[in-house]
C-alpha positions as CSV (number, residue, x, y, z in Angstrom):
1,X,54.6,-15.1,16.4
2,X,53.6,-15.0,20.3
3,X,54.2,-11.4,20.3
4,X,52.1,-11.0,17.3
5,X,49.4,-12.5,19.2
6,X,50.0,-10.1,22.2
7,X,50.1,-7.1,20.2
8,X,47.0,-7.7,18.8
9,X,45.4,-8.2,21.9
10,X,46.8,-5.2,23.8
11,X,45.0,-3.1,20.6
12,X,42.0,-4.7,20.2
13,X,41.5,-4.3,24.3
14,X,42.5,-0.9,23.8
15,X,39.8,-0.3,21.2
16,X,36.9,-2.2,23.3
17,X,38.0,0.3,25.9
18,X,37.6,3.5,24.0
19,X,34.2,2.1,22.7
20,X,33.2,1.3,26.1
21,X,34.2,5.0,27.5
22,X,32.7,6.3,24.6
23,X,29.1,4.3,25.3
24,X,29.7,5.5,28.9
25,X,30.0,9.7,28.0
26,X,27.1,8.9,25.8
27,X,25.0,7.5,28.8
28,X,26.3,9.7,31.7
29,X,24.9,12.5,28.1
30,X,21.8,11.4,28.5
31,X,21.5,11.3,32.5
32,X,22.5,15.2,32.5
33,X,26.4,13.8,34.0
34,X,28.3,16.4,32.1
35,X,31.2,16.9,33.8
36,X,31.8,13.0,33.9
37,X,30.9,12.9,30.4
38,X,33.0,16.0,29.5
39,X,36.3,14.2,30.8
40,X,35.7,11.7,28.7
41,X,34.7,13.5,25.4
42,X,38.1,15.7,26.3
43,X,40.3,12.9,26.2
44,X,39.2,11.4,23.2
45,X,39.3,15.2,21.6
46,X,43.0,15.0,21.7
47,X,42.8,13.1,19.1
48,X,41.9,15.9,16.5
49,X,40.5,13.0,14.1
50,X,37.9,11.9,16.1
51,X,35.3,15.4,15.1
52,X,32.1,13.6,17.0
53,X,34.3,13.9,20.4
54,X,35.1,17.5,19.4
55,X,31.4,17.8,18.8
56,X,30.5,16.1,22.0
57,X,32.3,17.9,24.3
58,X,31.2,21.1,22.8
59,X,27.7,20.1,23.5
60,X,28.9,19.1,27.4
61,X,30.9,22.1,27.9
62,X,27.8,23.8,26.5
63,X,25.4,22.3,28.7
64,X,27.7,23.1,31.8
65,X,27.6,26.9,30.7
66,X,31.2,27.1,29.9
67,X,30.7,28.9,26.8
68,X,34.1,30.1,26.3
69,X,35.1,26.5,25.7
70,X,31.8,25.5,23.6
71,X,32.9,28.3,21.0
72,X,36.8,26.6,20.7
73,X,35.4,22.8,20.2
74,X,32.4,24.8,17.6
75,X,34.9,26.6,15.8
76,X,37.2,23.4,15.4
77,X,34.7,21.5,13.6
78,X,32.8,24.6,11.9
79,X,34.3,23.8,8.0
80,X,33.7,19.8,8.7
81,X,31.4,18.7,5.9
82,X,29.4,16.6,8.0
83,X,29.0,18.5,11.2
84,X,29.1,22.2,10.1
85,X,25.5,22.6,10.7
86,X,25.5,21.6,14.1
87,X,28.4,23.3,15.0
88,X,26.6,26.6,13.1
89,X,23.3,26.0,15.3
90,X,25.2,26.0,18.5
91,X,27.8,29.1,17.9
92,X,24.5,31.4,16.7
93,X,22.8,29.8,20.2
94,X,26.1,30.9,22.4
95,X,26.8,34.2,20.4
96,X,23.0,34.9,20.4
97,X,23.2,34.6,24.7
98,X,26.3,36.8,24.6
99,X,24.3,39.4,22.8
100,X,26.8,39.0,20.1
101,X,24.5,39.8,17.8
102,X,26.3,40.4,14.4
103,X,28.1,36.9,15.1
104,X,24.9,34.9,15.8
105,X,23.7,36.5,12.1
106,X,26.5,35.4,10.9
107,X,25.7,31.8,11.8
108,X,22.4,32.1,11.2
109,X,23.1,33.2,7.4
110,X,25.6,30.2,6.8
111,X,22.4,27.9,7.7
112,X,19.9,29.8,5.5
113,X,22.4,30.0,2.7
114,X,23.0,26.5,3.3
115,X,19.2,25.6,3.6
116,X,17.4,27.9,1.8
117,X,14.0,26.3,2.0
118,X,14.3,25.9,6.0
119,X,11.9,28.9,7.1
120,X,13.5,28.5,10.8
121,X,16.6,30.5,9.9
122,X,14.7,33.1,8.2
123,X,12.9,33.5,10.9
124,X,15.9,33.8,13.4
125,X,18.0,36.1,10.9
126,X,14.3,37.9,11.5
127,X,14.8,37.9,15.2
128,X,18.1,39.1,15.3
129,X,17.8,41.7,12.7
130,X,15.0,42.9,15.3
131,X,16.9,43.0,18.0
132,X,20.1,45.2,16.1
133,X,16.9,47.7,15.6
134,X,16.9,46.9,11.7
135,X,13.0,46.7,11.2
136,X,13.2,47.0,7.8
137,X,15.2,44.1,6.9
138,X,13.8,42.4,9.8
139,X,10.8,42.3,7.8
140,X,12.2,41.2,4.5
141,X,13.7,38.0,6.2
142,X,10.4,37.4,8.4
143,X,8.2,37.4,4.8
144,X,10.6,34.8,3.7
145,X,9.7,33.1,6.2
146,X,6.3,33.3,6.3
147,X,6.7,32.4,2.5
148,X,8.0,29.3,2.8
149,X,5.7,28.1,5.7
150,X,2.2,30.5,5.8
151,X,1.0,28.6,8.9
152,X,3.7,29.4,10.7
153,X,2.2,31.4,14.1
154,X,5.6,33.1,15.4
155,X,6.7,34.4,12.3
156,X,3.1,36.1,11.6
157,X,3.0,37.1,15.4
158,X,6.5,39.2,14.8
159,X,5.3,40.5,11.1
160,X,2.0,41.5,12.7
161,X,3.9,43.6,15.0
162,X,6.0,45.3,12.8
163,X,2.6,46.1,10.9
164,X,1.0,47.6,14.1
165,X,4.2,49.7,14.6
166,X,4.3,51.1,11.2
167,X,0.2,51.9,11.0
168,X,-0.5,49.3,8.8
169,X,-3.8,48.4,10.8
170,X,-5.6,46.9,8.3
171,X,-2.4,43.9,6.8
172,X,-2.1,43.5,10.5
173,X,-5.6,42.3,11.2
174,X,-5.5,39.9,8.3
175,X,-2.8,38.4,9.3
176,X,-3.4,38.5,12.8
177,X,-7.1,37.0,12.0
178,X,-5.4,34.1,9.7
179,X,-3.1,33.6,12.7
180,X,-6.4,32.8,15.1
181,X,-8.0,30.4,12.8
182,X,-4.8,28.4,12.9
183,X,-4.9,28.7,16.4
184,X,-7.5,30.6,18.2
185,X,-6.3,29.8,21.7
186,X,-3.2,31.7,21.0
187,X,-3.2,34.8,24.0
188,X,0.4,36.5,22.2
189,X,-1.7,36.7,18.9
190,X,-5.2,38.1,20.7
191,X,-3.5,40.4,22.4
192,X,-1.4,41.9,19.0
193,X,-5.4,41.8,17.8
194,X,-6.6,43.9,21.0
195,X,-3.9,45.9,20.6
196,X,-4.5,46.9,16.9
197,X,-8.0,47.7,17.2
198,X,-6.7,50.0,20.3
199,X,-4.2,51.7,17.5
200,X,-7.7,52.2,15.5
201,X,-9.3,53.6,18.1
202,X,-12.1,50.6,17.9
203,X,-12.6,50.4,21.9
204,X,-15.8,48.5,21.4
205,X,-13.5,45.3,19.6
206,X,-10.9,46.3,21.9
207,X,-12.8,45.4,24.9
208,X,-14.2,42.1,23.4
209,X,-11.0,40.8,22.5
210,X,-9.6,41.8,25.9
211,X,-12.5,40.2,27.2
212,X,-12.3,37.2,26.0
213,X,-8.9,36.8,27.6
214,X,-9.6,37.0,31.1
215,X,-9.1,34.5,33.6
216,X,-6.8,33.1,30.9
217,X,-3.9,35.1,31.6
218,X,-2.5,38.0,34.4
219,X,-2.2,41.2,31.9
220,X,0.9,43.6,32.2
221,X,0.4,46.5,33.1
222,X,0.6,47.8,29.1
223,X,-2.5,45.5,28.9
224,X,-4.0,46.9,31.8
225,X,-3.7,49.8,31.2
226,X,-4.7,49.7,27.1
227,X,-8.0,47.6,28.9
228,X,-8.8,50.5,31.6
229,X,-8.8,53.1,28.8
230,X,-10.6,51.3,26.4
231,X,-13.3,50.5,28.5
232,X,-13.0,54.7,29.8
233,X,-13.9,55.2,26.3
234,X,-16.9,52.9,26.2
235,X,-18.5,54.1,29.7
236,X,-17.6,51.4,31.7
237,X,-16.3,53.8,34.5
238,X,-16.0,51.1,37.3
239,X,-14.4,48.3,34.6
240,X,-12.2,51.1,33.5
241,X,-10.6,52.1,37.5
242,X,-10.9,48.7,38.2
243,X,-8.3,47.9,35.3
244,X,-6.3,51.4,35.2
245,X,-5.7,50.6,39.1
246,X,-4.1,47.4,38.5
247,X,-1.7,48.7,35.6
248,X,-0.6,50.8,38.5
249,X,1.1,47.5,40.5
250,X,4.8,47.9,40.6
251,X,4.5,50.1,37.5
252,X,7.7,52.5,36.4
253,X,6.4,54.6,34.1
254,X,2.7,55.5,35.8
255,X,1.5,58.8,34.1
256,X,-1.0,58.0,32.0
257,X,-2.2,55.5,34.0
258,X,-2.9,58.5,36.6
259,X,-4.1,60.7,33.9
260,X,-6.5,58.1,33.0
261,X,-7.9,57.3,36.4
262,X,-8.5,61.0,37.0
263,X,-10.7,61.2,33.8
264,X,-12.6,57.9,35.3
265,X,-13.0,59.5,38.7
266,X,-14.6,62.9,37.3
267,X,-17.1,61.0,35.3
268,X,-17.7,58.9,38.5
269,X,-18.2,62.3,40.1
270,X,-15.5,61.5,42.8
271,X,-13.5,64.8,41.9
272,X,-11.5,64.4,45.2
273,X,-9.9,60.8,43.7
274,X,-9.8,63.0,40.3
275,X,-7.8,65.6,41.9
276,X,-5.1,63.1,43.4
277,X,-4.8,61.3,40.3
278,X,-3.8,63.9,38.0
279,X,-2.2,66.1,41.1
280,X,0.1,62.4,40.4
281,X,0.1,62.3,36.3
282,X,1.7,65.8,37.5
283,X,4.4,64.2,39.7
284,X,5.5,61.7,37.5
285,X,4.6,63.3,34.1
286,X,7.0,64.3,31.5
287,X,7.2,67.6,29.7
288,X,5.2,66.0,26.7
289,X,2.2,65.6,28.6
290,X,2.1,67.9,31.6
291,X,-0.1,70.7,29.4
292,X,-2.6,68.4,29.1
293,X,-2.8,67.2,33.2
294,X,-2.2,70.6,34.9
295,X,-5.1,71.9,32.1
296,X,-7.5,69.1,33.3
297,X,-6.5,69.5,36.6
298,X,-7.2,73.3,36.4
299,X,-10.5,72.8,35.5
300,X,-11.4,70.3,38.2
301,X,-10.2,72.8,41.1
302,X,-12.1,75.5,39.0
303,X,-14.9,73.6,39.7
304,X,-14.7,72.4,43.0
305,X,-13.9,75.8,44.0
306,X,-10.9,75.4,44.9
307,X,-9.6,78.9,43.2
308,X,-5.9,79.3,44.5
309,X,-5.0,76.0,43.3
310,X,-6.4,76.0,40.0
311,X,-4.9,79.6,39.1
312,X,-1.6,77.5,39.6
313,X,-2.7,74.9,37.7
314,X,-3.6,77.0,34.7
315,X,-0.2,78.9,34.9
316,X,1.9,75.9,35.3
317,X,-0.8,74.6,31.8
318,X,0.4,77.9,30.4
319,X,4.2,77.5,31.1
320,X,3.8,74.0,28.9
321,X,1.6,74.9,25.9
322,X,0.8,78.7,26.3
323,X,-2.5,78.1,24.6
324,X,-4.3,81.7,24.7
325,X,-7.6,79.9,25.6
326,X,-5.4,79.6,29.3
327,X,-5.3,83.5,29.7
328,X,-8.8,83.7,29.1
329,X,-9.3,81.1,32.1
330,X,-6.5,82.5,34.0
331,X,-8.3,86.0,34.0
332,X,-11.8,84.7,34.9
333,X,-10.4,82.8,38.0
334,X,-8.2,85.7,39.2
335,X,-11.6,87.9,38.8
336,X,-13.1,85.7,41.5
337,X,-10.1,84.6,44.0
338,X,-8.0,88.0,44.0
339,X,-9.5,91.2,45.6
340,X,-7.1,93.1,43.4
341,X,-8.6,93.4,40.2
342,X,-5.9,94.6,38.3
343,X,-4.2,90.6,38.3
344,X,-7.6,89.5,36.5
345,X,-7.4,92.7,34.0
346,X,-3.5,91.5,32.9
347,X,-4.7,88.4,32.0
348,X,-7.7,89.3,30.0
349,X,-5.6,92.3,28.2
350,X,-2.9,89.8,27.5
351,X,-6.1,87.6,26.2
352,X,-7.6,90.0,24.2
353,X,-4.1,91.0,22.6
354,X,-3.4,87.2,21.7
355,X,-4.8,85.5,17.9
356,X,-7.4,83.1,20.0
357,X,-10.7,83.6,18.1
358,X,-13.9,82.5,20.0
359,X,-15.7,85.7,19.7
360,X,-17.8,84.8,22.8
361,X,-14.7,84.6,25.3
362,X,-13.3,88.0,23.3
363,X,-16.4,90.0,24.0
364,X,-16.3,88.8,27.4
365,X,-12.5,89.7,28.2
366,X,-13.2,93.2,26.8
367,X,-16.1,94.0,28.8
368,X,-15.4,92.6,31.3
369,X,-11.8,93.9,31.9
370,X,-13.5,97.6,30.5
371,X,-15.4,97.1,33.6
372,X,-12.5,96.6,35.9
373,X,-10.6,99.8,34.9
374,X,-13.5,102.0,35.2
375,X,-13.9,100.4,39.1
376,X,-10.5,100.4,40.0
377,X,-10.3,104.2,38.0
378,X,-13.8,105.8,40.9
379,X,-12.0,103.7,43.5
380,X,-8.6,105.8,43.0
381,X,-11.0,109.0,42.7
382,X,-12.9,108.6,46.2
383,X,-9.8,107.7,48.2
């Protein structure tokens, strides 16, 4: 009977020692010790009985950023009646990190089919759906969502968006408005708003929404930019370069931001800052817009006088577009730069030949180039 009474001594101390390590990974949990917890949580894991160890050390090999080894303790407990949904929230987390993203659906869709009233997961599956470049059902999970919890400010941010994207201005301002007056000191949700009326072409709301928003935040340069136009559009020259020259900071893509300034700077009537603005929408332009910076350009030289320079403006605006209007343009600035005649007369034959109708500009061409060949024609006869 004495080793009876040993026996069960040697197992109960053996079970007051397990609690006690397992109190112990739970405190060194909560004091951010992982890797002391984890060695616990791992030995008690061996024992493939004991889930809420295989659960704990998921979470600590989690929290250490071994996610390798979060997935294996995850996936071992995935089917457990009790602990599937945790072990479904973490493995959408980790694959969601890995950019895994047809795996973290996955996940995600075990939770909402699991919880179909939770709007969270239709919200993520949302998300997700985004981020695989599936707008469409993107949407249909998001208005679940919204559904099941109307007040809910992220899931009308993202709808809003994907209304803005697909010109539906007008759902997009009602929800965007219902968003405010749940909470009106939300910037993401202002700026969709700014943003829309932009889309509209309403600068005027534009500019009070954007308005209202400074000194809250630092724009991007998107915002910046959309703030520098809007306020081009309105008159507010100075506002407007004030704005457009900050969207240029550290800016990739800074063509229209040039394009813009340039516009600002001719109204300002500082044509020489106009000049090197769109000379740079030039330099870092694309083939989509170039026609329309070499044209504006063009005319500024024209102006300014600076002939040579704008006749290689309009041809490279004629290269891009080859809008007859440019031959017309290209003749009249030739006429006053070249000595030789016969350069302008080229251009306003090839003008007169082309399907532009402005009846002014055709009578002008004709004459004018009639003109030409008769001067050119005595010339030849006297020498």
């Amino acid at each position: 009977m004495k080793w009876m009474k040993t026996l069960l001594l040697v197992s109960i101390s053996a079970i007051v020692m397990g609690q006690n390590d397992i109190d112990q990974a739970k405190k060194w949990m909560l004091e951010q010790e992982y890797e002391k917890a984890l060695e616990l949580w791992e030995q008690c894991a061996q024992d493939t009985t004991q889930v809420k160890c295989i659960e704990q050390a998921g979470m600590a090999t989690y929290r250490l950023g071994l996610m390798s080894r979060a997935k294996e303790y995850f996936h071992k407990i995935e089917n457990h009646p009790s602990l599937y949904k945790t072990s479904a929230i973490q493995l959408s987390t980790i694959y969601e990190q890995q950019d895994n993203i047809p795996k973290a659906i996955k996940y995600n869709r075990k939770l909402r089919d699991s919880f179909p009233d939770n709007p969270i997961y239709h919200r993520k599956i949302g998300n997700l759906l985004m981020k695989a470049a599936l707008p469409k059902e993107a949407f249909l999970s998001y208005a679940e969502a919204l559904k099941l919890n109307p007040d809910d400010v992220l899931t009308i941010r993202s709808i809003s968006e994907l209304f803005i994207n697909n010109a539906q201005y007008v759902e997009a301002d009602s929800l965007l408005n219902h968003g405010l007056s749940i909470d009106s000191t939300n910037v993401g949700l202002s700026l969709l708003l700014a943003r829309n009326y932009y889309k509209q072409r309403m600068y005027d709301s534009t500019v009070v929404v954007m308005n209202g928003l400074r000194g809250t935040i630092d724009f991007s340069n998107y915002y910046n930019k959309m703030f520098g136009y809007a306020l081009l559009q309105i008159d507010s020259i100075d506002q407007s370069i004030y704005f457009l020259e900050k969207s240029l900071v550290n800016e990739g893509d800074p063509e229209y931001a040039h394009y813009y300034l340039g516009n600002a700077y001719e109204l300002k009537g500082d044509q020489e800052a106009a000049i090197f603005h769109l000379r740079k929408a030039v330099e870092t332009g694309t083939s989509q817009g170039l026609k329309t910076h070499y044209r504006n350009l063009a005319r500024i030289l024209y102006n300014e006088g600076k002939l040579r320079e704008a006749i290689d403006a309009y041809e490279w605006a004629y290269r891009y577009e080859e809008d007859p209007v440019l031959l017309f343009y290209l003749g009249r600035t030739s006429d006053t730069y070249y000595k030789d005649k016969s350069i302008a007369v080229r251009y306003y034959q090839r003008y007169i030949r082309s399907k532009h109708y402005n009846e002014e500009f055709k009578r002008y061409a004709k004459e004018r180039s009639g003109y030409l060949i008769e001067m050119q024609h005595q010339a030849s006869v006297k020498n």
